[in-house]
Every structure is written in structure tokens, then in C-alpha cells.
Kinemage of the C-alpha trace (Angstrom):
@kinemage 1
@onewidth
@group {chain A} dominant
@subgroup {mainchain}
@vectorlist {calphas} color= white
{ca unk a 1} P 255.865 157.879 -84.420
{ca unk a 2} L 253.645 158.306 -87.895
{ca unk a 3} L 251.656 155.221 -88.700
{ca unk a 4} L 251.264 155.156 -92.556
{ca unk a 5} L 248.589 154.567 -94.416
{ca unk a 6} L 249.319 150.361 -94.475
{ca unk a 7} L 249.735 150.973 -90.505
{ca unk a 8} L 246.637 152.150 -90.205
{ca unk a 9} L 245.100 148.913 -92.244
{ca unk a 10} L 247.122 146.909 -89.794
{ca unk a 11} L 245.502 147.879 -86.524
{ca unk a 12} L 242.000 147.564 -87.848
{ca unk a 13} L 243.516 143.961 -89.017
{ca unk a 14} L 245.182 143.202 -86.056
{ca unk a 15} L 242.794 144.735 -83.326
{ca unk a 16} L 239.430 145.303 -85.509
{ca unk a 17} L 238.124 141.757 -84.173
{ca unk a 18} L 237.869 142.895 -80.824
{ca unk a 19} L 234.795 143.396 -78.799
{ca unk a 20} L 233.509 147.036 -78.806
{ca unk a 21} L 233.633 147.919 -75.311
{ca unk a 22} L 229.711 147.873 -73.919
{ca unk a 23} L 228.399 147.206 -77.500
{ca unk a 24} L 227.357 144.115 -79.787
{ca unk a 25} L 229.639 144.891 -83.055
{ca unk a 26} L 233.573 144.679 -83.378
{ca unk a 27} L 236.020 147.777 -83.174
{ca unk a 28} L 236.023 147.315 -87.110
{ca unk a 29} L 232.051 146.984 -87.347
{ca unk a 30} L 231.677 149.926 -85.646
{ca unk a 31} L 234.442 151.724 -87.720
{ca unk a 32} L 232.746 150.645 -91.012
{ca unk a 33} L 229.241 151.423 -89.719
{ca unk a 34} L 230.007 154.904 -89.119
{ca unk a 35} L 232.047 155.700 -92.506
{ca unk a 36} L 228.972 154.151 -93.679
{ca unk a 37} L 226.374 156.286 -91.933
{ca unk a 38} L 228.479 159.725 -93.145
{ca unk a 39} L 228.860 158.197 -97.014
{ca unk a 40} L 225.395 157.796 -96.786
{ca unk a 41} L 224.801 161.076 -95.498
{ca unk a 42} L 226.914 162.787 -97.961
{ca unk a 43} L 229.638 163.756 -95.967
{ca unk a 44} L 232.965 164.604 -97.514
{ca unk a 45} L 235.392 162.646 -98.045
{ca unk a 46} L 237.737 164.132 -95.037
{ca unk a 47} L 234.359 163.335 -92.680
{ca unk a 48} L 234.204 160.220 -94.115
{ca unk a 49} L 237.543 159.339 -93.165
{ca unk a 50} L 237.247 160.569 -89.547
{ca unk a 51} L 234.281 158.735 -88.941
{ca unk a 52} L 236.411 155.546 -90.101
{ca unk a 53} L 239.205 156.314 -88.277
{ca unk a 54} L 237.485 158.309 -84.831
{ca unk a 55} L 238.163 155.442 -82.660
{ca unk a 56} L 241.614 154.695 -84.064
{ca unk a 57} L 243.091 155.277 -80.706
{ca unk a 58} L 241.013 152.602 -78.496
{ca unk a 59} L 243.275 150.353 -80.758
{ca unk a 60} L 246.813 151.769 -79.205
{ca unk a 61} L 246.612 150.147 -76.130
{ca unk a 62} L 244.730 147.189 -74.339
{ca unk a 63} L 242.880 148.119 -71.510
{ca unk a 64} L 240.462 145.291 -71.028
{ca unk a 65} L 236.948 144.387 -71.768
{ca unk a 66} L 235.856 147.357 -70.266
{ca unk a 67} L 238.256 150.080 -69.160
{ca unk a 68} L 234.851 152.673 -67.687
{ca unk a 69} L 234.000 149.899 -65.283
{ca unk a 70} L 237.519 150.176 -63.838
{ca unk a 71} L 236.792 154.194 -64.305
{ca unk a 72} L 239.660 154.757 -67.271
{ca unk a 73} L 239.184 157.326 -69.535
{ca unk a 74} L 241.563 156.201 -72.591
{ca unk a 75} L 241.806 159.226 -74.325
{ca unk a 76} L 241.661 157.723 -77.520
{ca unk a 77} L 240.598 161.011 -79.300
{ca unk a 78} L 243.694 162.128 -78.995
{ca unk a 79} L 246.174 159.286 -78.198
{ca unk a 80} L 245.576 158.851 -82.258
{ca unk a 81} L 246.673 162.117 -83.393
{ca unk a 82} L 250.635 162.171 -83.282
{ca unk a 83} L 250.178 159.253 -85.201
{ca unk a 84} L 247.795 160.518 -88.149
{ca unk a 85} L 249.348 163.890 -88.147
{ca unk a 86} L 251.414 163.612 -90.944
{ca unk a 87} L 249.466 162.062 -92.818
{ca unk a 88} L 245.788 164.138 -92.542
{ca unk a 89} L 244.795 167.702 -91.886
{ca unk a 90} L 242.574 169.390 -89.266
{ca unk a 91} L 239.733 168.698 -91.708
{ca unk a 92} L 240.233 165.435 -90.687
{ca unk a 93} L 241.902 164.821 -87.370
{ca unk a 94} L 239.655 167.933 -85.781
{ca unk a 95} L 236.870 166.167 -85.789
{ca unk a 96} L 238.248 163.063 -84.077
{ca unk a 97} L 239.430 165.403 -81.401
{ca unk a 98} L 236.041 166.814 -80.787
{ca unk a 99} L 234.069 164.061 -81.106
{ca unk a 100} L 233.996 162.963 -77.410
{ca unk a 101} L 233.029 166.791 -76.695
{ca unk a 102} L 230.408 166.245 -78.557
{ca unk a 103} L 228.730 164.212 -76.595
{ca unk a 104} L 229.119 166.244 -74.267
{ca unk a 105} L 227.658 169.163 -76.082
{ca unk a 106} L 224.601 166.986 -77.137
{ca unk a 107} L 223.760 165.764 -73.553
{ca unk a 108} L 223.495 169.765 -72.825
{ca unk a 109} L 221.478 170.857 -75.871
{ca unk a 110} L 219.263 167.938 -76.892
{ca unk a 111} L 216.594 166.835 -74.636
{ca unk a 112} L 216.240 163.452 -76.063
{ca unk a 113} L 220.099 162.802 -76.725
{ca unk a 114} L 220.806 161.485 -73.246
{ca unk a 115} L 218.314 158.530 -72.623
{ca unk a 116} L 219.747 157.173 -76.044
{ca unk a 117} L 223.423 156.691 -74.776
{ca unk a 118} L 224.180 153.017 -74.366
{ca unk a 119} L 225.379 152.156 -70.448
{ca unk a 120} L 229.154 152.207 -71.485
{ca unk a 121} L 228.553 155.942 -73.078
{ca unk a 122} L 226.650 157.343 -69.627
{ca unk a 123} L 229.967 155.710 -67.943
{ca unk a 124} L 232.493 157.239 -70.372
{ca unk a 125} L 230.640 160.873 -70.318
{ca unk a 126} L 231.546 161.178 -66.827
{ca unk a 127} L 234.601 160.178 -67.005
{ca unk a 128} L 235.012 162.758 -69.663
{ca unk a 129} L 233.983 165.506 -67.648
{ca unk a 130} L 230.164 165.303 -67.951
{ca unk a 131} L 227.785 167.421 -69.456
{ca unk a 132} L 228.702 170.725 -70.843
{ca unk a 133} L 227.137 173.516 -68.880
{ca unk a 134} L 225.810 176.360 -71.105
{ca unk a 135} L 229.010 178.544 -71.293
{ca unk a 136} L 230.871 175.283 -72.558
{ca unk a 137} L 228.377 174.197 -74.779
{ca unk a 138} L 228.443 177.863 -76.603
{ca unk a 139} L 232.606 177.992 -76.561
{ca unk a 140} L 232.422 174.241 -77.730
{ca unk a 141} L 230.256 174.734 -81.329
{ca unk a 142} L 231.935 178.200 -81.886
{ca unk a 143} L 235.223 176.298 -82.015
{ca unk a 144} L 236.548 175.397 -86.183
{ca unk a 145} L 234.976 171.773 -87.305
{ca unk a 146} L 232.453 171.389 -83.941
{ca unk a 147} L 229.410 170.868 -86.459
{ca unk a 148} L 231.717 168.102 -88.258
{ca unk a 149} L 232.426 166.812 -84.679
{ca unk a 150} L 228.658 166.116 -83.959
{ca unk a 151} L 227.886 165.378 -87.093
{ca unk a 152} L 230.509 162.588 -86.642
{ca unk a 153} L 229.084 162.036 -82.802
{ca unk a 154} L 225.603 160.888 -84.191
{ca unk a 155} L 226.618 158.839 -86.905
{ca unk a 156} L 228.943 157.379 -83.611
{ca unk a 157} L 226.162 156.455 -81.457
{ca unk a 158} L 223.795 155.071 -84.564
{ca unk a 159} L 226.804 152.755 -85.594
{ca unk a 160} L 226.198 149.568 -82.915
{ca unk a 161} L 223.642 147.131 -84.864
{ca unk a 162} L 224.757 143.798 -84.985
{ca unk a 163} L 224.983 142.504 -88.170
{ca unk a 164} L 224.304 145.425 -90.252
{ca unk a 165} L 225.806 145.153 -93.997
{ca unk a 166} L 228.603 147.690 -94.987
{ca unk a 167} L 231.000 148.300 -97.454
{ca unk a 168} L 234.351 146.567 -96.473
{ca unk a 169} L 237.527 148.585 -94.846
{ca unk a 170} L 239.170 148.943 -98.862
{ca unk a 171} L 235.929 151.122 -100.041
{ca unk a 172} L 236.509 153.407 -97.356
{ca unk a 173} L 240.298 153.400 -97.553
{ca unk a 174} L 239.608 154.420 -100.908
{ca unk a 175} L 238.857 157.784 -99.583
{ca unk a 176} L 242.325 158.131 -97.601
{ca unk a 177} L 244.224 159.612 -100.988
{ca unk a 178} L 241.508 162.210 -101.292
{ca unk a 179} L 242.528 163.399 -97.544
{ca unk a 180} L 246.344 163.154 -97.522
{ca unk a 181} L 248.380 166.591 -96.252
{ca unk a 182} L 250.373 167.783 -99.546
């Protein structure tokens, strides 16, 4: 099933209130804080729009305040993509794909990216398959849209501040007609 674009306005309606799982801002804060981050860092408009839409899939299904302490992996990065596949391309929905595997990637290539994970994000990175090793880490930033993936992964882990002003969910929808497939 395709969500459309008012679908996808829906779920941030619907669900966007809820608690970010381990963090102190709403699954529509964070959303909004990371669009934010990438506007802010010039990002185009298709980056912009992943980093809006990254965590889409934690939306799809309810699996409690925190699904890591029961050890679920939700697999949001890609629960969400038969359902924005017809509507964006890979310059958009790649990104979302990789950006779990880009934490990964970071933990094995940045000495100072692991002590800034919150304790949710140490939980979900093993139950995401850990750290890359070397090998994985070259194969994983060779692959098409990695550096748009970590790119996104940053702006991801800067986006939890309570409170922090943003342009509303319409200024970034803006963006969505810029991104649509033909």
C-alpha cells in the first residue's frame, strides 16, 4: 500500500505526539529538528525530505515506550519504503535505508562518535548488528547515497533538544513537490 502525500501528514498528525523512544522531544520534534539541521546545512531538497521523513516507519506500528529494552529491532528504515516508493526516488528513500548503517559506519570510523550515542542508540546499534568491522565499513560508504546517509545520521543524533524552535511540518512539506518520482 502507497501512502500519499496527505498520508504521510496524517501519521506525523496522528502519531507525531508520541514520546521519542529514549529521548526528550516528540516523534514530530525530532522529525522537524532534523529537516531543520539539513535546511540549515544546505542540503537538497531530496536530503531535506529524508531527514523529515527517516523515521517515518517507527510510526507504522506500536511497539511500546521502548521496544530496545524488550530487544526489538523495528526496522523502521525500511518498513517505510513500500509505502514512499511511489511517491520518491532513491535520492530520497536511499538515504532512509542507510541511515541506521550509518551509525554503524560512524561507531567504526570516528573515535569520538560512540560516547555521544544516547542509551537507547548504544541499545538499538546492537540490535542492528553492531559496529561495522573495517571490510563493512569500506563496502558500506562505497555503496550510491552512503555520504547522504551519514550526512542524514548526524543531523539524526543532533536532533533531541527539548524545546528547540523549528519551522513547522508545512515548511518542510513544502519541499515534497520538489522530490516527487515523474
Amino acid at each position: 500500500m502507497a501512502l500519499t502525500l496527505d498520508d504521510i501528514g496524517l501519521l506525523f498528525e496522528r502519531h507525531g505526539h508520541t514520546q521519542y523512544t529514549g529521548e526528550p522531544v516528540t516523534q514530530l520534534e525530532h522529525a522537524l529538528q532534523s529537516a531543520a539541521l539539513a535546511e540549515a546545512d544546505g542540503a537538497a531538497p531530496a536530503l531535506i525530505v529524508a531527514s523529515l521523513l527517516h523515521d517515518l516507519g517507527h510510526m507504522l506500528e506500536d511497539h511500546g515506550d521502548t521496544p530496545t529494552m524488550a530487544g526489538i529491532d523495528d526496522l523502521h528504515q525500511y518498513r517505510i519504503l513500500p509505502f514512499l516508493r511511489q511517491l520518491f526516488g532513491d535520492d530520497v528513500l536511499a538515504p532512509i535505508a542507510l541511515h541506521v548503517d550509518a551509525k554503524r559506519y560512524l561507531c567504526a570510523t570516528d573515535a569520538a562518535y560512540f560516547s555521544m550515542l544516547s542509551e537507547d542508540s548504544v541499545r538499538s546499534l546492537q540490535l542492528q548488528g553492531g559496529i561495522f568491522d573495517e571490510a563493512q565499513a569500506q563496502a558500506f560508504i562505497a555503496r550510491a547515497h552512503a555520504a547522504d546517509a551519514v550526512r542524514l545520521r548526524r543531523w539524526d543524533d543532533q536532533a533531541k533538544q527539548q524545546g528547540l524552535p523549528t519551522p513547522d511540518y508545512l515548511h518542510f512539506a513544502a519541499y515534497f513537490t520538489q522530490c516527487l518520482r515523474g
